[in-house]
C-alpha positions as semicolon CSV with decimal commas, in nm:
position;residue;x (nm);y (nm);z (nm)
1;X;4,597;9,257;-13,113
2;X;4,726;8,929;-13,216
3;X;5,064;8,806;-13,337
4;X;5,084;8,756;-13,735
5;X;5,170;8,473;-13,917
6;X;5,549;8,487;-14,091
7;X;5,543;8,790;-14,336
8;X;5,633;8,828;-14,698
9;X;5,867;9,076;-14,715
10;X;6,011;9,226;-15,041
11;X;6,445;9,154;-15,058
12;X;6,609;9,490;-15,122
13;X;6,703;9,730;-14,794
14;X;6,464;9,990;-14,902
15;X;6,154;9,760;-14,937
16;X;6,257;9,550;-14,616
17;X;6,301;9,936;-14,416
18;X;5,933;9,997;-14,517
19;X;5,798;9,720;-14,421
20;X;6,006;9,749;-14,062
21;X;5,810;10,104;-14,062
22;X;5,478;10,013;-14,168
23;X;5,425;9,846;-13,817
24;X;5,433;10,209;-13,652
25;X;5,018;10,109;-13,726
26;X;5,080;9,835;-13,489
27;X;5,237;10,034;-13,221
28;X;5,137;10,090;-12,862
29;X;5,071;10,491;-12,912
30;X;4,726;10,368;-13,100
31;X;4,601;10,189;-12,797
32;X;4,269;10,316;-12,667
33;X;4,427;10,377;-12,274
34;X;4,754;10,533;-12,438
35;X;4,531;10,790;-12,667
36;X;4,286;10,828;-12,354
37;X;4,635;10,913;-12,164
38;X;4,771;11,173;-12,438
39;X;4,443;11,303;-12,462
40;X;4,417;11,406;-12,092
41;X;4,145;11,148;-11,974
42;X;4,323;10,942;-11,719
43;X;4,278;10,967;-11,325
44;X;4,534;11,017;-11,101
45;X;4,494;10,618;-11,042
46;X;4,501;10,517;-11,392
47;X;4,849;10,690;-11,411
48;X;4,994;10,577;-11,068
49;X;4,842;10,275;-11,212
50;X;5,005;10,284;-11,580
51;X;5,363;10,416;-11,428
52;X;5,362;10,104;-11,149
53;X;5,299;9,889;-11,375
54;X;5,556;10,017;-11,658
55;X;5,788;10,015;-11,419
56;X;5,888;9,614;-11,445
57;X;5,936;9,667;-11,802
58;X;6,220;9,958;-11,734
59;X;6,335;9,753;-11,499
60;X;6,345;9,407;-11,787
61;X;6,508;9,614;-12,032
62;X;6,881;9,576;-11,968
63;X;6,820;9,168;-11,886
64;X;6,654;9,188;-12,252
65;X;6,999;9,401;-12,398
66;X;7,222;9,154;-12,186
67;X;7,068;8,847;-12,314
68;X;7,127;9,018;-12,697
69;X;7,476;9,039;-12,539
70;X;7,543;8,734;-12,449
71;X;7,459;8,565;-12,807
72;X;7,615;8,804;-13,034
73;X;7,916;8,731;-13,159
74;X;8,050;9,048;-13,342
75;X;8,228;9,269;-13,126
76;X;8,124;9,640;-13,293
77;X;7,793;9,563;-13,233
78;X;7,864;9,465;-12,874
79;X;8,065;9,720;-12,813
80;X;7,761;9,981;-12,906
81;X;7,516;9,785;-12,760
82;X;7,637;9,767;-12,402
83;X;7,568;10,133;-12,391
84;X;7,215;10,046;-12,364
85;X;7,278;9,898;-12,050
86;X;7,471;10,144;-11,884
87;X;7,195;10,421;-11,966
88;X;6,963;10,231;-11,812
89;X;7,141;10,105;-11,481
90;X;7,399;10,421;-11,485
91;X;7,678;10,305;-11,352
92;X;7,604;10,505;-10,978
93;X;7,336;10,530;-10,729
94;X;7,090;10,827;-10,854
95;X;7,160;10,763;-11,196
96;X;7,035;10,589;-11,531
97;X;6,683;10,540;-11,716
98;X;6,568;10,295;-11,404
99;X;6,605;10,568;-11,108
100;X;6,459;10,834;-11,401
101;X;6,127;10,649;-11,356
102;X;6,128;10,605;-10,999
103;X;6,142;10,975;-10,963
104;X;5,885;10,964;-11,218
105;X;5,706;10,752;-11,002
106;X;5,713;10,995;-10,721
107;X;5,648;11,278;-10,906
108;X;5,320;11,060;-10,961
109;X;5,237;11,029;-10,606
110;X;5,393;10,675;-10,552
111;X;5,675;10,555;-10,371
112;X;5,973;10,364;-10,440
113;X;5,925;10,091;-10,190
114;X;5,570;10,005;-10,398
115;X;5,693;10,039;-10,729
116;X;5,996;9,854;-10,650
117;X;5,804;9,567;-10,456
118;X;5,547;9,523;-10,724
119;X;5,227;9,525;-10,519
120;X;5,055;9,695;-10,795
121;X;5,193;9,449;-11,064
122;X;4,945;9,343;-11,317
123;X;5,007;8,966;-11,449
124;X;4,953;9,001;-11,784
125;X;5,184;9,282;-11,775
126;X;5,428;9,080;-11,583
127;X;5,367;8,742;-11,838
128;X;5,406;9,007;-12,146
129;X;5,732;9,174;-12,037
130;X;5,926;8,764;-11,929
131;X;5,783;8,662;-12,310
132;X;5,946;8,963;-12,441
133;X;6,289;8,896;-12,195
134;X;6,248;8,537;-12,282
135;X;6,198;8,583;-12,652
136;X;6,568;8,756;-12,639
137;X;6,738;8,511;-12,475
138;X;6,618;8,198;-12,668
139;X;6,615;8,342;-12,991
140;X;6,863;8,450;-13,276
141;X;7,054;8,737;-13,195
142;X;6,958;8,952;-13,513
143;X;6,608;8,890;-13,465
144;X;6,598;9,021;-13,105
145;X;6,787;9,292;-13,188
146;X;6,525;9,336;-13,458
147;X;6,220;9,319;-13,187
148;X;6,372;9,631;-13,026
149;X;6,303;9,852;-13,353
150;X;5,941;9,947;-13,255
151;X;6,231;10,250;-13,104
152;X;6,133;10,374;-13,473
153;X;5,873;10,493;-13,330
154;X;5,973;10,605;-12,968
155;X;6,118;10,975;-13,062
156;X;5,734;11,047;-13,172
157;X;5,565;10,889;-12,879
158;X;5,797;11,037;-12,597
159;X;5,721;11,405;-12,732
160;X;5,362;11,349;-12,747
161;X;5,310;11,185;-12,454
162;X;5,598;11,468;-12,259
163;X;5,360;11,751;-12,410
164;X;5,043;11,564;-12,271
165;X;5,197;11,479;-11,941
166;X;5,281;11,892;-11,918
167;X;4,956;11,986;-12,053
168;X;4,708;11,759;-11,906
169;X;4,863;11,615;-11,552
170;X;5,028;11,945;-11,413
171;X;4,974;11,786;-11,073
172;X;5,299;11,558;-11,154
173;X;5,591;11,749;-11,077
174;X;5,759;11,866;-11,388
175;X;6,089;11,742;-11,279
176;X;5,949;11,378;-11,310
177;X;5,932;11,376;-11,632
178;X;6,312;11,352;-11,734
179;X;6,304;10,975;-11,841
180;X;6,082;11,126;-12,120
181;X;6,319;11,427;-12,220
182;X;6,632;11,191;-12,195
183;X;6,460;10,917;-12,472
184;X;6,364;11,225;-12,681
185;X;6,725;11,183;-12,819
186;X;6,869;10,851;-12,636
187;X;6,580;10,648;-12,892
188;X;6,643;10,801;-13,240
189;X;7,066;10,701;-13,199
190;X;6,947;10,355;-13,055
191;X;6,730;10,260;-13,329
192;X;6,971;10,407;-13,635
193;X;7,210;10,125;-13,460
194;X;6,983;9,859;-13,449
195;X;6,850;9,962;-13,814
196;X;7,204;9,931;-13,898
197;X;7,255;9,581;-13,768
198;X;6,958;9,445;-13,894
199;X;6,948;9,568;-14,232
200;X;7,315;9,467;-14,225
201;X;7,263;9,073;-14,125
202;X;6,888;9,051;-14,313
203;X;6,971;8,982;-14,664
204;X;6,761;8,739;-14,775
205;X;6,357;8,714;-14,769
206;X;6,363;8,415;-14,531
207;X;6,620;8,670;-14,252
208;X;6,384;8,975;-14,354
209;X;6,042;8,793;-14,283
210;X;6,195;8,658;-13,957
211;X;6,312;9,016;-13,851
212;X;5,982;9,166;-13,935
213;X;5,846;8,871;-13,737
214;X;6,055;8,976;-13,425
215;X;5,937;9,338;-13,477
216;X;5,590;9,241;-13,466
217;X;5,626;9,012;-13,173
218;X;5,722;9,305;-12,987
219;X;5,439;9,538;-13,078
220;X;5,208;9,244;-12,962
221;X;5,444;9,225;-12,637
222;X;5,329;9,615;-12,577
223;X;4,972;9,588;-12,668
224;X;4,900;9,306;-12,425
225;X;5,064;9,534;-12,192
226;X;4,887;9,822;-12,233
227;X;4,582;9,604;-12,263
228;X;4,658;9,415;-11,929
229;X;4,707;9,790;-11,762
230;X;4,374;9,914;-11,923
231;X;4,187;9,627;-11,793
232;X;4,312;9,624;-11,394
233;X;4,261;9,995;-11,438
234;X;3,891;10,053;-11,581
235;X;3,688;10,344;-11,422
């Protein structure tokens, strides 16, 4: 998949929300390894594999919502968006969406001290995930807060994939699998914020084309992920 040039988008919040939506086409649940994965046609390698490897993303996520922090200037949005952060790191030991998929990681079969030390890192996964970090830091705040809305399409992909996970890999412990359970309702109240924002602050076509930009930056950010993981992992 490969980035798109600026889009046309059509002024007026309800045209501009369909056009944020339409990308769900571009999103990382179509990906040949992630329908392989729902579909029940993964090793046990090819997951340890996919869940290493995911893991420095988790791990990115609240440097990506920090750096969105620290160039955002209203104080609401702030004040909403640092929750992102403290789901993810928790604010003890044992807690938050990072130790969630650790224990996911064990339930796998791995343990911490690889996932953590990234022997199993993949460098186009690792050169995907600093673009994406990078691309938040250097770039307006609206439009990275834009890039995070392929969580449109999270609530769908976490129950599919939680059903397929149960179904297909009962040799993970079912207790693993909270990270999934926890997004099931953690993604649709993220994404009605950052909808919110967005829509808010994109007025014009030139803000709307740039935020639909951002969005599909990030769906190219996952893709080469996925793709990365799909090619280290062929059997």
């Amino acid at each position: 998949m490969t980035t798109t040039a600026t889009t046309t988008t059509p002024t007026g919040a309800d045209g501009f929300v369909e056009t944020l939506r339409a990308h769900s086409r571009r999103y990382h649940d179509q990906h040949p390894f992630h329908v392989r994965m729902n579909a029940g046609r993964l090793s046990r390698r090819q997951i340890r594999g996919w869940v290493a490897n995911r893991y420095y993303y988790q791990e990115n996520i609240p440097r990506k919502d920090a750096a969105i922090l620290s160039n955002c200037p209203d104080l609401e949005v702030r004040r909403r968006w640092i929750r992102r952060i403290v789901e993810h790191d928790g604010t003890a030991a044992g807690e938050g969406g990072i130790e969630a998929w650790l224990r996911l990681g064990e339930a796998a079969g791995l343990t911490r001290e690889e996932i953590r030390d990234h022997r199993h890192l993949v460098p186009g996964v690792r050169f995907a995930v600093d673009a994406y970090v990078n691309f938040a830091r250097t770039r307006p705040w609206v439009e990275a807060v834009a890039s995070s809305l392929t969580e449109l399409f999270a609530p769908d992909l976490m129950a599919a994939r939680l059903a397929a996970f149960e179904r297909w890999y009962p040799w993970i412990d079912p207790e693993g699998l909270a990270y999934f359970r926890a997004r099931l309702e953690q993604a649709p109240r993220d994404c009605e914020h950052a909808l919110e924002v967005v829509t808010a602050h994109c007025l014009s076509a030139e803000s709307q084309a740039r935020a639909v930009d951002a969005l599909s930056f990030k769906c190219d950010v996952l893709w080469s992920l996925m793709d990365a993981i799909d090619q280290a992992y062929l059997e």
